[in-house]
C-alpha positions in Angstrom: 94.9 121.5 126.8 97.3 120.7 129.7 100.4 119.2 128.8 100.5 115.9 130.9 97.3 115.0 131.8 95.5 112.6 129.5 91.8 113.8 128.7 89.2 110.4 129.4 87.2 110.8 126.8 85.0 107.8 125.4 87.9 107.1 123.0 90.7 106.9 126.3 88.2 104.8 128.1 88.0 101.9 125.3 91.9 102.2 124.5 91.9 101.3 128.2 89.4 99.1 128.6 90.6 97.2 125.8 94.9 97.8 127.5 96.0 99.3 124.3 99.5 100.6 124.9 99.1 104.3 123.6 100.6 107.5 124.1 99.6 111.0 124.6 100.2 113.5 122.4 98.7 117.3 122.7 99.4 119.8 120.9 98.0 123.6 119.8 94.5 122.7 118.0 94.4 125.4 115.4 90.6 125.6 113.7 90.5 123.9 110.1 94.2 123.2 110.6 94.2 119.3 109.9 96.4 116.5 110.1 98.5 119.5 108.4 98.7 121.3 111.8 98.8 118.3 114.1 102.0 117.0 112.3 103.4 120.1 112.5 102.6 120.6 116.6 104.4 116.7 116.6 107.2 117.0 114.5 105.5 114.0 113.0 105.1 112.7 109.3 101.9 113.6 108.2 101.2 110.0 106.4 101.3 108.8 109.8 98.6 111.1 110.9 95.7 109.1 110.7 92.1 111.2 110.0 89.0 109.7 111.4 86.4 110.8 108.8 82.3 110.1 109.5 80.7 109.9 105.8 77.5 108.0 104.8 75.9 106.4 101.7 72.8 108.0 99.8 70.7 106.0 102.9 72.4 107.9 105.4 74.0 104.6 107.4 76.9 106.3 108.6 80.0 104.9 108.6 83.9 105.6 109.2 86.6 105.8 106.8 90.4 106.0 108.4 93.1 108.0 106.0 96.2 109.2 106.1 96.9 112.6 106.7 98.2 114.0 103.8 95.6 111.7 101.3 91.8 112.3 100.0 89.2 109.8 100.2 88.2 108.5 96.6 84.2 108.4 97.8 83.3 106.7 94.4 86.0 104.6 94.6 84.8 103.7 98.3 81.1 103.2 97.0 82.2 101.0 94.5 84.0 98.6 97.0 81.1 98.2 100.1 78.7 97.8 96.8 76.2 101.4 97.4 75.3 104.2 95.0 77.2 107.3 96.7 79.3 108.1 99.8 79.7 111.3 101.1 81.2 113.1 103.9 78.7 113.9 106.4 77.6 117.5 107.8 79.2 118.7 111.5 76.2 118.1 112.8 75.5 114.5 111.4 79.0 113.7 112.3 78.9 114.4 115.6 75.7 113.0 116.5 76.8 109.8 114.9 80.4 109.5 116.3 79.7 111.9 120.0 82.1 113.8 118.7 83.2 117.4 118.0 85.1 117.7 114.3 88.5 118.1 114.9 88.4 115.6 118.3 86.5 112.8 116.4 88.2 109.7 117.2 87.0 106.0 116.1 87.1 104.3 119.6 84.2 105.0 121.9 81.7 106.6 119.2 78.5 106.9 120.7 77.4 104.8 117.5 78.8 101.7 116.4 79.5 102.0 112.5 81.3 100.1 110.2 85.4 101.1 109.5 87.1 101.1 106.3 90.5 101.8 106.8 93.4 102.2 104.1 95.5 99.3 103.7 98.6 101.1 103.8 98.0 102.3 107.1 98.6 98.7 108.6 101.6 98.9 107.4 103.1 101.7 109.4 105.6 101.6 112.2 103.3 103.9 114.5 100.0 105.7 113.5 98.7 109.5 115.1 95.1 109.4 115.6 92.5 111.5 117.4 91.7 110.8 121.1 88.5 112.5 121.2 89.5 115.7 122.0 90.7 118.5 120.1 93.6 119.0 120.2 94.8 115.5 121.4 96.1 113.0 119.2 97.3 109.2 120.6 100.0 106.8 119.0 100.2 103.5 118.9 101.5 100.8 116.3 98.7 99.9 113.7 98.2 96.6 114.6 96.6 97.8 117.8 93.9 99.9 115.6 93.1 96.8 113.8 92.7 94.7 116.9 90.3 97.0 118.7 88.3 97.9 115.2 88.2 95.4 113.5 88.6 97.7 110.0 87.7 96.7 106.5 90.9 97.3 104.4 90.4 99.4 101.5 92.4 101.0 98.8 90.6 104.2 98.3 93.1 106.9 98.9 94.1 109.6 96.5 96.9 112.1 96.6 95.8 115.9 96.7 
């Protein structure tokens, strides 16, 4: 991606619709590299990388569960909380019909579906969150409190450690 220009994706268009004061950031989007890779590309921590992840319960509603970078999602944990049988992470596919999104550039603003957002409750609490843009490759920033406003996100204490 060109350095400079700012992709308007779905997710750029509701940051802007809604004046959320964000910044670009692209970098190199290496296959199955992760908030690993995208921290690296930054110079960033990756705790402050923020993945957008597009699971569903054993009924298939999808919904969206926002996690730090270098943390798992506990999906029993998750299901337990919002009070269903099983979460799980859904397929490519699923995800990206859900979210109009490719994995790897699936952002939570301007998904194609609207779907419920858990977010971990530590995340609120950082000085400035990395999260996708809708694009590969392209990450945005912007203090947490910005997230919440637009979203709306459950807070949830579901993260593990690797």
């Amino acid at each position: 991606m060109a350095k400079g220009k700012t992709p308007v994706t779905p997710a750029v268009r509701q940051l802007r619709a809604e004046e959320v004061a964000f910044t670009d950031h692209p970098y190199d989007y290496e296959e199955k590299g992760g908030t690993a890779v995208s921290a690296r590309e930054l110079g960033v921590d990756e705790h402050c990388v923020i993945k957008t992840l597009i699971m569903e319960d054993e009924r298939k509603n999808p919904l969206i569960v926002l996690m730090h970078g270098d943390m798992q999602v506990s999906t029993k944990e998750l299901a337990r909380i919002i009070g269903v049988k099983q979460v799980s992470p859904c397929t490519p596919d699923s995800a990206q019909r859900h979210s109009g999104y490719l994995v790897g550039g699936t952002s939570p603003f301007g998904t194609r579906r609207s779907m419920t957002v858990y977010m971990e409750a530590s995340i609120s609490s950082l000085e400035r969150i990395y999260i996708n843009g809708g694009k590969r490759g392209y990450l945005v920033s912007m203090p947490p409190a910005e997230l919440v406003r637009v979203l709306r996100p459950i807070p949830v204490k579901v993260g593990t450690t690797h």
